[in-house]
Backbone as CSV, one residue per row, in Angstrom:
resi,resn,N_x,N_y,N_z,CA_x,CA_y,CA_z,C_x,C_y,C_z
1,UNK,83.271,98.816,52.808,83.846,99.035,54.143,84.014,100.533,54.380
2,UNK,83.798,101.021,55.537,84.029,102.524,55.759,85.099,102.733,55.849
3,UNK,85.671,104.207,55.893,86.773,104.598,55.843,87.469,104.415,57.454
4,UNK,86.263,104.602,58.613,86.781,104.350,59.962,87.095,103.192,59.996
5,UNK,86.782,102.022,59.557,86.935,100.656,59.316,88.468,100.289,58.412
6,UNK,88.650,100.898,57.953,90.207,100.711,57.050,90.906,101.370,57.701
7,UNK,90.504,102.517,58.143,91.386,103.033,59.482,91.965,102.114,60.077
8,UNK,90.992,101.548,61.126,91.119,100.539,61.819,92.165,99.599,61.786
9,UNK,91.699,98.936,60.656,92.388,97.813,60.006,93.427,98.376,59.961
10,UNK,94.032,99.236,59.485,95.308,99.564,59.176,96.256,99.571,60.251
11,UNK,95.604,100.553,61.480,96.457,100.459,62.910,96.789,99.037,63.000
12,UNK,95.776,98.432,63.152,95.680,96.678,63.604,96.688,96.239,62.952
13,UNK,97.070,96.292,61.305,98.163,95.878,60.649,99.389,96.323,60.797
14,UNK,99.376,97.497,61.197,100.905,98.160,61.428,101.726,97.644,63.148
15,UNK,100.705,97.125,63.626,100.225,96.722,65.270,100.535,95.148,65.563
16,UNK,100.101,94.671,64.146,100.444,92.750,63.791,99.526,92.640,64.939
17,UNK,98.157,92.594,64.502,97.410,92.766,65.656,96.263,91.776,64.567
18,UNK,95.998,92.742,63.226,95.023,91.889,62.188,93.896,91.804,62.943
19,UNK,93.101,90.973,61.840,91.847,90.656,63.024,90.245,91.309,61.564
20,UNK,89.513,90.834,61.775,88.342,91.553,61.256,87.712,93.112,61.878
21,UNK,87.172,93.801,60.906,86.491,95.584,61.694,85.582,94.893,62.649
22,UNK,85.731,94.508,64.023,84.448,94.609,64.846,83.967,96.011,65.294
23,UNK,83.000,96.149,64.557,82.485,97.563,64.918,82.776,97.703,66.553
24,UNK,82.247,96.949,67.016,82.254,96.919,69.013,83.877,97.424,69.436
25,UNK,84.706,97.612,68.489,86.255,98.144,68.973,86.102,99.682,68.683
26,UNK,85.530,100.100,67.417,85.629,101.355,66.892,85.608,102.803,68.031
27,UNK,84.630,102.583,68.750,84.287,103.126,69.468,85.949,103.799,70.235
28,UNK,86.492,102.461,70.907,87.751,102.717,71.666,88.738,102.831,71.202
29,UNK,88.759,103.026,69.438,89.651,103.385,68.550,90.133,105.008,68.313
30,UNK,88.862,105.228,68.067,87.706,107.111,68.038,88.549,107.365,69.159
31,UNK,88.312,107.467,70.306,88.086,107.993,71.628,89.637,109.017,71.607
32,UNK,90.556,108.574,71.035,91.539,109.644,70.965,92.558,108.506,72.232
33,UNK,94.129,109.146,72.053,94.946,108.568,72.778,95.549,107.161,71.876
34,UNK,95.639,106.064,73.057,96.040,104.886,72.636,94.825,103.956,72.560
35,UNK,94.796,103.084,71.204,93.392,102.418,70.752,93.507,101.174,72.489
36,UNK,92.098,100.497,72.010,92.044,100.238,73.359,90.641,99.058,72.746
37,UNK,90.981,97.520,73.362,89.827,96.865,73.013,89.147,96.934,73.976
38,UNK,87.568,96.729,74.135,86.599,96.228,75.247,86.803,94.747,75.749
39,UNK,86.743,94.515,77.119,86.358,93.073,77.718,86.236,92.208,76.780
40,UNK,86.806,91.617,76.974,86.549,90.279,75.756,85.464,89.104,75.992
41,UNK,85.215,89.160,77.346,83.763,88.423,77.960,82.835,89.509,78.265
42,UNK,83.485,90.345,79.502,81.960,90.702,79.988,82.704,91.603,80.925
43,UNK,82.248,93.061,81.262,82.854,94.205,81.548,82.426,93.849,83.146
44,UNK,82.896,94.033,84.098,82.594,93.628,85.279,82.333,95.326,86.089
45,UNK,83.270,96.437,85.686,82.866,97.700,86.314,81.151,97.767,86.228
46,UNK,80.189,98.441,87.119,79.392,99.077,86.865,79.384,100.266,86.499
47,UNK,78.188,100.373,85.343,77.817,101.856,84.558,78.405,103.446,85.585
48,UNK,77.555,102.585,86.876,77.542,103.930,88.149,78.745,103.825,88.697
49,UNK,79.507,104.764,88.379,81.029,104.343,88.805,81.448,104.799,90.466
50,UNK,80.608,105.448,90.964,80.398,105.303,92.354,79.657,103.480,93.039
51,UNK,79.382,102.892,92.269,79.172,101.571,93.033,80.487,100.658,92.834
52,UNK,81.534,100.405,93.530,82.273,99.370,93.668,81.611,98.313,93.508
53,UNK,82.239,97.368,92.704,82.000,95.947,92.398,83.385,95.462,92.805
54,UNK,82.468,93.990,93.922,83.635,93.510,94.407,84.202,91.812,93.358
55,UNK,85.031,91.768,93.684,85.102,90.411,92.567,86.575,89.811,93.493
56,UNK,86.034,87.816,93.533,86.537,87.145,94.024,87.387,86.314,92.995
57,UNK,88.632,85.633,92.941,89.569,85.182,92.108,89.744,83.483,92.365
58,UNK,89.305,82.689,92.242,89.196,81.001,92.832,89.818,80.425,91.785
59,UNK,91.015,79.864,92.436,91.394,78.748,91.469,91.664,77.716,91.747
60,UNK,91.644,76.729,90.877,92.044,75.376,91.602,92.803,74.014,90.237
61,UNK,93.679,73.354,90.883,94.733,72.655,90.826,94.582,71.386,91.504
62,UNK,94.359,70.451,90.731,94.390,68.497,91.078,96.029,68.644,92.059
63,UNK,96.347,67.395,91.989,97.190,66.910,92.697,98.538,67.127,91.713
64,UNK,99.592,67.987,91.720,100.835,68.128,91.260,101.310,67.370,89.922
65,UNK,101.836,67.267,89.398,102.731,66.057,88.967,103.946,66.214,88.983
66,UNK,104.317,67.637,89.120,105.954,67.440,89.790,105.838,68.942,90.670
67,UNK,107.268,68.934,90.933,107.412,69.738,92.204,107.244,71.156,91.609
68,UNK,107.505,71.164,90.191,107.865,72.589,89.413,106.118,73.302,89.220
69,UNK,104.878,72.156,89.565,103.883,73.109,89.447,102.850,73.629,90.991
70,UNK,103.983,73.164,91.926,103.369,73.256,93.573,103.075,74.602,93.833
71,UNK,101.711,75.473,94.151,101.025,76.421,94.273,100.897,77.095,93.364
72,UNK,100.558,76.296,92.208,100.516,77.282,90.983,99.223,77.666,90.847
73,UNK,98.603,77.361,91.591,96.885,77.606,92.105,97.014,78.914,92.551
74,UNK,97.619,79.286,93.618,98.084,80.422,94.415,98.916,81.699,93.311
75,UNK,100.078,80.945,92.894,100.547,81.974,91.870,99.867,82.435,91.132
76,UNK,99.288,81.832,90.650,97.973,82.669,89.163,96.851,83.326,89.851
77,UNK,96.519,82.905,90.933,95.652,83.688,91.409,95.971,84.988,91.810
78,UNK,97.314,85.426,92.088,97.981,86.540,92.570,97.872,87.217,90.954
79,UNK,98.525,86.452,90.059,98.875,87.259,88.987,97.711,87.885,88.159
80,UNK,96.690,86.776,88.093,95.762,87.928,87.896,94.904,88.731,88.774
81,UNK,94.709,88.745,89.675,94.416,89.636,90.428,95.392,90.994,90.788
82,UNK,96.749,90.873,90.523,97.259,92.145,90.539,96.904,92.730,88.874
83,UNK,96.840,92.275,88.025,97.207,92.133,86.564,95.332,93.005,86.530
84,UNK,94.429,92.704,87.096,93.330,92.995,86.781,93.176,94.341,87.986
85,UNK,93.498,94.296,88.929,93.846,95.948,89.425,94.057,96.909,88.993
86,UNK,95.183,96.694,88.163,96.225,97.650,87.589,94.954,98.032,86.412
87,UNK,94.612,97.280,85.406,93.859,97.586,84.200,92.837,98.304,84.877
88,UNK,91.749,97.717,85.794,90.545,99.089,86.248,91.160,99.990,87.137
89,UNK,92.134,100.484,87.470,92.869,101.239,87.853,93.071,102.004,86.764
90,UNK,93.675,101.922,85.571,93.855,102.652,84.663,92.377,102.952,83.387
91,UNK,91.841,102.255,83.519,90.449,102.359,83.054,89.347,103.139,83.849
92,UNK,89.990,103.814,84.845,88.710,104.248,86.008,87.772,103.811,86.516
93,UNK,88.195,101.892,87.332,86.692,101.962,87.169,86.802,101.032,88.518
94,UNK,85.840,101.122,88.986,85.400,101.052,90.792,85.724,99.626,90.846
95,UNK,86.455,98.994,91.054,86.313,97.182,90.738,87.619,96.957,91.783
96,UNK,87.103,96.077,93.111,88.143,95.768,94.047,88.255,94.285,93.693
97,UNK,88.885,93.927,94.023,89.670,92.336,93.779,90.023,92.192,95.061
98,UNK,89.252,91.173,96.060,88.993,90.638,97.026,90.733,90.011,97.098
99,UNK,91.502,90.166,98.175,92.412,90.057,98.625,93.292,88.321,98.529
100,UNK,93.773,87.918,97.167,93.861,86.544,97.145,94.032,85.279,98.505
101,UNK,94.825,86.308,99.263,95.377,85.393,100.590,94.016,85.269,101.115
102,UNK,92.738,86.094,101.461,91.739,85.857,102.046,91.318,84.928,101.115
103,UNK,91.070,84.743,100.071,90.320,83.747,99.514,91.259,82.226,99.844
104,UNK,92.340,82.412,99.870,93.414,81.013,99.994,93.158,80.608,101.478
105,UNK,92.479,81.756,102.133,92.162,81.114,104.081,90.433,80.484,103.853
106,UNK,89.814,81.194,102.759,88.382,80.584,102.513,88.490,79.075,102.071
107,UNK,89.388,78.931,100.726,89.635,77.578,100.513,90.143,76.422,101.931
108,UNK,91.567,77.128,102.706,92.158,76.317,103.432,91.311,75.984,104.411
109,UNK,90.014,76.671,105.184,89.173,76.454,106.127,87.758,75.599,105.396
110,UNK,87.662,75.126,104.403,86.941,74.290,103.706,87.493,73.310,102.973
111,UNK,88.372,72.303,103.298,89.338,71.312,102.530,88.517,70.555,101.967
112,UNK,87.158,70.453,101.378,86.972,69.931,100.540,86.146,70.509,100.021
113,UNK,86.327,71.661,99.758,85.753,73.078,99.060,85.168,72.676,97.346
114,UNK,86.470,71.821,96.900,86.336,71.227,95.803,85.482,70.554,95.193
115,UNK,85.362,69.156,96.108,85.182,68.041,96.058,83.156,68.188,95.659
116,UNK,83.303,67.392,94.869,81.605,66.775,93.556,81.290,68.493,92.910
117,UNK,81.173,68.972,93.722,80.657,70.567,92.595,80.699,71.759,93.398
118,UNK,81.218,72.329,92.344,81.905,74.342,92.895,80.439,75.213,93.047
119,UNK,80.242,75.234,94.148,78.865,76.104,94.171,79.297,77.571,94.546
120,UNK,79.581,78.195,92.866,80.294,79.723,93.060,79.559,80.339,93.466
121,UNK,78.220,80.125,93.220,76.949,81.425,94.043,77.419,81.425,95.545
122,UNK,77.685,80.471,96.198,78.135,80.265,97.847,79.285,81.130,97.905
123,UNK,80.294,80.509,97.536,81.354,80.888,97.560,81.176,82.519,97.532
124,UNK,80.824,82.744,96.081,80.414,84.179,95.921,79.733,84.950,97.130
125,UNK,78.617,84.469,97.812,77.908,85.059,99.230,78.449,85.079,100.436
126,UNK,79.833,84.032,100.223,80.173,83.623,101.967,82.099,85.214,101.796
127,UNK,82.304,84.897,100.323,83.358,85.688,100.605,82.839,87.536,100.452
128,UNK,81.504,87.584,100.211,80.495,88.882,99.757,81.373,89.777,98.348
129,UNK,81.158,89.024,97.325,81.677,89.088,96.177,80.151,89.243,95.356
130,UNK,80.610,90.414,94.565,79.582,90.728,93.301,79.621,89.415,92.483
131,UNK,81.113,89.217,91.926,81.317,88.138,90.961,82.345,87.323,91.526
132,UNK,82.739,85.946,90.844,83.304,84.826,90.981,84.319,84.699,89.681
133,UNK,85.282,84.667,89.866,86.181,84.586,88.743,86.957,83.010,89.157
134,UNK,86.475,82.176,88.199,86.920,80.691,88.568,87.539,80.039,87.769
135,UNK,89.033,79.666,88.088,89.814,79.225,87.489,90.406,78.016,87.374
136,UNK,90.296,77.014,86.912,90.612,75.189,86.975,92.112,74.733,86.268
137,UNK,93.239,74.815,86.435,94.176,74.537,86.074,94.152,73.188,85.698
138,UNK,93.814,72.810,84.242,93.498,71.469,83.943,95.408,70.881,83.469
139,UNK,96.198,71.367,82.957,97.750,71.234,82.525,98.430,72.154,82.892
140,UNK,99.791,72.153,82.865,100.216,73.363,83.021,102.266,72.496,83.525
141,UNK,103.044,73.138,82.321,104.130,73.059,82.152,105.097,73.909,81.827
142,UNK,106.374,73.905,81.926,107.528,74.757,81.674,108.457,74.526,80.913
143,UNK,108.622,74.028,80.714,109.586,73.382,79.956,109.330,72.715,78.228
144,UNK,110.099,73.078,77.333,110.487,72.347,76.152,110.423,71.020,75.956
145,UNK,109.394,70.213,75.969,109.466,68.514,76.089,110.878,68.254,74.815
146,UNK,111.898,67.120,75.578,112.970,66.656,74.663,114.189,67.687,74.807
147,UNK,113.817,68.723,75.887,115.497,69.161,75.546,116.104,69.074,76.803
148,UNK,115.947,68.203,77.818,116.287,67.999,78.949,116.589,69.504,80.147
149,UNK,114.905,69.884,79.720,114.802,70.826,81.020,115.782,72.181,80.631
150,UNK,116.325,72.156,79.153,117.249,73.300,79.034,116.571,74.543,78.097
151,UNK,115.554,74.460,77.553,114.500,75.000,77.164,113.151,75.535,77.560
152,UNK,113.155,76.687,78.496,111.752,77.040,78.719,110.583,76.958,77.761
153,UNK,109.177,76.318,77.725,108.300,77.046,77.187,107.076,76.675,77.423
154,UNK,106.562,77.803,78.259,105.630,77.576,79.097,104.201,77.023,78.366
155,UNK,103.498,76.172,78.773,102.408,75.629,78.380,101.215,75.777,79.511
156,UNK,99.871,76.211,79.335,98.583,75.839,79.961,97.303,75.813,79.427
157,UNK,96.737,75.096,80.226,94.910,74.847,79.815,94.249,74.847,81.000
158,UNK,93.635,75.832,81.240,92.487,76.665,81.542,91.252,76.340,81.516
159,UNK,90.343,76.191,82.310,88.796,76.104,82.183,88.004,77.605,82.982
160,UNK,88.350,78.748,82.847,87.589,79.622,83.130,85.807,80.092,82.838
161,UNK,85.704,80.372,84.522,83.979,80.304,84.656,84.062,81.790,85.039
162,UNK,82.718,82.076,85.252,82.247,83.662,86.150,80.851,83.495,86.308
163,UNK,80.793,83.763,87.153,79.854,83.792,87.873,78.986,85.375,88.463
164,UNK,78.040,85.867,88.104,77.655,86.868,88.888,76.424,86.639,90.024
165,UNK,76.916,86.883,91.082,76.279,86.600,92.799,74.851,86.985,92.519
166,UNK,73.889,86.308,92.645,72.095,86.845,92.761,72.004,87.199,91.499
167,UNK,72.766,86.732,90.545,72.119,86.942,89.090,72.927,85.863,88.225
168,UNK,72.909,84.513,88.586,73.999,83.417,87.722,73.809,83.351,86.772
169,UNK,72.253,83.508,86.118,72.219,83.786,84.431,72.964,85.105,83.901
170,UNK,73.291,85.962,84.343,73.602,86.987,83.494,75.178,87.044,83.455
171,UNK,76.354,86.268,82.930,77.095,85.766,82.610,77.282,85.293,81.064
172,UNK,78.705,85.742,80.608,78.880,85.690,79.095,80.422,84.672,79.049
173,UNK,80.718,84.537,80.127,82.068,84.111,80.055,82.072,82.877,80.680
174,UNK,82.031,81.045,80.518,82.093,80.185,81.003,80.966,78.786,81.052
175,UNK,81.521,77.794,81.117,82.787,77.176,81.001,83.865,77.572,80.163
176,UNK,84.564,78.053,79.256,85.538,78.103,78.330,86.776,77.600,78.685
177,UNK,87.073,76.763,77.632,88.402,76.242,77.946,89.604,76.982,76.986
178,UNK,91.020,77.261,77.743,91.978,78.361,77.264,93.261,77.689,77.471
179,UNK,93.525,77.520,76.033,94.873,77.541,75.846,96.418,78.677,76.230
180,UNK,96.920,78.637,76.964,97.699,79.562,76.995,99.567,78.960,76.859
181,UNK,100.170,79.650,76.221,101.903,79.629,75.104,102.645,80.835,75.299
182,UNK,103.654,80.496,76.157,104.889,81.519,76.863,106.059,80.985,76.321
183,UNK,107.237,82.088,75.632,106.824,83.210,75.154,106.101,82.608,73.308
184,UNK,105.304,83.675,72.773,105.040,83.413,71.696,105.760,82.964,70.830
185,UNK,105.402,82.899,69.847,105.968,82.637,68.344,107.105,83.742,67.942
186,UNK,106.338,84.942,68.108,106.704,86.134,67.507,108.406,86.483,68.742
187,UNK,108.429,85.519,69.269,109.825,85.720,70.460,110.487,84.799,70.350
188,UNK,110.246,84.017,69.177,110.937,82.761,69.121,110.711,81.158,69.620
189,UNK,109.652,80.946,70.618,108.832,80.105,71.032,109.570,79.633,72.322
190,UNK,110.884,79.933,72.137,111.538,79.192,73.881,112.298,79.717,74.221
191,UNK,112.905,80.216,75.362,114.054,80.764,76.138,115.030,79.991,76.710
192,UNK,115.884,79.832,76.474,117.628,79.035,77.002,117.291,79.165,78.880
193,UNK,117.517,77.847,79.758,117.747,78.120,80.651,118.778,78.719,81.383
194,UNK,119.171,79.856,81.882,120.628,80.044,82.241,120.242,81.188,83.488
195,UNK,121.709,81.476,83.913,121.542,82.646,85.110,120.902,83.686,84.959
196,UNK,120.793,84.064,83.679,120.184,85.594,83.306,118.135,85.325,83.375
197,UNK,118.104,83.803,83.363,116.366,83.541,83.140,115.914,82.399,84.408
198,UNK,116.173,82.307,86.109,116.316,81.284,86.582,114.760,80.295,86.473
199,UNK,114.435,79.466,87.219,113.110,79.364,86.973,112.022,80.033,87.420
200,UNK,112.523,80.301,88.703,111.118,81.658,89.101,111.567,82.295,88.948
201,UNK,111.836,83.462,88.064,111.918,84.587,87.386,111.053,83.974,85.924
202,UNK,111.402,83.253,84.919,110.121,82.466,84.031,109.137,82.117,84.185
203,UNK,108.936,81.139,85.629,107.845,80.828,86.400,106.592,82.212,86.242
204,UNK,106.888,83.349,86.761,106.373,84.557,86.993,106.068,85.529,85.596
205,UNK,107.409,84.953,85.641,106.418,86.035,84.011,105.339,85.348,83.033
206,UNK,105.709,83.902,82.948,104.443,83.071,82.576,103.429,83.613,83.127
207,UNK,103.105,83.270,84.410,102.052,84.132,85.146,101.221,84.991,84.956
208,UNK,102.386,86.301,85.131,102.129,87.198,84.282,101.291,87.226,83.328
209,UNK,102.132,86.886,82.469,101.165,86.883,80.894,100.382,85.932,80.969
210,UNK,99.948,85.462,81.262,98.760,84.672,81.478,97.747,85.830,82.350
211,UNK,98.253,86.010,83.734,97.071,86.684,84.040,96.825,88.118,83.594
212,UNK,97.606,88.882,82.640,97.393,89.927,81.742,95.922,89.253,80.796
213,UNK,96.847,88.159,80.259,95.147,87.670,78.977,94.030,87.125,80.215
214,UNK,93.964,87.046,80.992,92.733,86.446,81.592,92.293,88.180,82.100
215,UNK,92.639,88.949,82.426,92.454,90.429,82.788,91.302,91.051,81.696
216,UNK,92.419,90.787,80.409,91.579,91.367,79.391,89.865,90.952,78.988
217,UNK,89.606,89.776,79.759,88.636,89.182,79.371,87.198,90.174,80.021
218,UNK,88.038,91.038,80.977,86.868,91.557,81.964,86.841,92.503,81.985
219,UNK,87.903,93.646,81.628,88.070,94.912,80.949,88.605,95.473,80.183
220,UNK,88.960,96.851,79.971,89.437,97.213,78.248,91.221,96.964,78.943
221,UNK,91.456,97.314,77.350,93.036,97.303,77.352,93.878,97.898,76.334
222,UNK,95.026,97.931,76.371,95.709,98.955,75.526,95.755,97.638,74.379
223,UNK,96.061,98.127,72.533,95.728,96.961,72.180,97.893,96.666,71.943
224,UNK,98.645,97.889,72.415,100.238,97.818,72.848,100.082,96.495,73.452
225,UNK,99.574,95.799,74.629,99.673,95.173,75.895,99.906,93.589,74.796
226,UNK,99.230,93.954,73.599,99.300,92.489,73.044,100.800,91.761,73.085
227,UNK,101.723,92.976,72.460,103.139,92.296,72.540,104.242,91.915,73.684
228,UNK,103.347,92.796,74.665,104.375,92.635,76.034,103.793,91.143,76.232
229,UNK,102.105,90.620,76.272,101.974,89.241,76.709,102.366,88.216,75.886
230,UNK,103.185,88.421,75.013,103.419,87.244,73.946,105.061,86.658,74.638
């Protein structure tokens, strides 16, 4: 193993980060500052950082099963789309995120937008989106099963797609299905319900951290950011 490679490793360990030397990190290790992983799917900035790439955020949500998950289609779509701003914002890199509420008037003016099969290339051409970032809320809960609602801990599963507009083969990211666990292990696994945590204030930071890890999938990141999303 090289010595940049035990380097590595070592930050990663002092970081509780671990993990094998992927050479493909080294690079953003080197670079000086704070280490920093690459996209974990597929870098969506272009090379030419004068070309804006536009990118659309679609998600979608069956029919409820209780009142505690009503527009959670809408919420996550906000969260990562602010959550993925902020990162090519701080990464420098030309990448607009198509305005969620416009996409929520694209869905609401097509009510069965859904219905037999998601034709993201459309979608992608009618909202004039480079890429399609598509999100399927297959579960998705809050609560501690067995402690009567007095235990936060957020649960979801994910089917994330992408799509790139006039080029659908050239895509690295999708179908994949994603587990996502608020707060981690490393926080104790559940939060007490009380005045200091109401439910939307939890509601949101779930979110949050969720759409922080779906962010990372499409550009770099600090590899700090790991512990704030846990």
């Amino acid at each position: 193993m090289s010595t940049f490679c035990r380097r590595f490793l070592l930050v990663l360990g002092l970081l509780g980060l671990g993990g094998a030397c992927n050479p493909l990190y080294l690079p953003f290790f080197l670079a000086g500052g704070e280490p920093k992983f690459p996209a974990e799917y597929q870098r969506l900035a272009s090379d030419d950082k004068k070309k804006e790439v536009r990118v659309a955020i679609l998600t979608y949500m069956g029919v409820p099963e209780s009142e505690d998950v009503l527009h959670a289609d809408r919420d996550l779509a906000l969260s990562v789309a602010n959550q993925l701003r902020k990162l090519c914002k701080e990464n420098e890199e030309n990448v607009a995120v198509i305005n969620p509420f416009k996409v929520e008037e694209y869905k609401a003016s097509r009510p069965d937008w859904h219905h037999h099969h998601v034709d993201l290339e459309t979608v992608g051409k009618d909202l004039h989106a480079d890429y399609v970032i598509y999100i399927e809320i297959n579960s998705l809960s809050f609560y501690q099963p067995g402690t009567a609602r007095q235990l936060y801990q957020g649960k979801a599963n994910l089917t994330l797609s992408l799509v790139h507009v006039g080029k659908p083969d050239d895509v690295s990211a999708g179908p994949r299905e994603l587990p996502f666990s608020y707060p981690g292990e490393s926080r104790g696994g559940n939060i007490p319900v009380d005045d200091d945590m109401p439910p939307h204030v939890f509601r949101q930071n779930f979110f949050d951290s969720i759409g922080l890890k779906l962010a990372w999938k499409f550009t770099a990141h600090p590899t700090s950011q790991h512990h704030w999303a846990e």
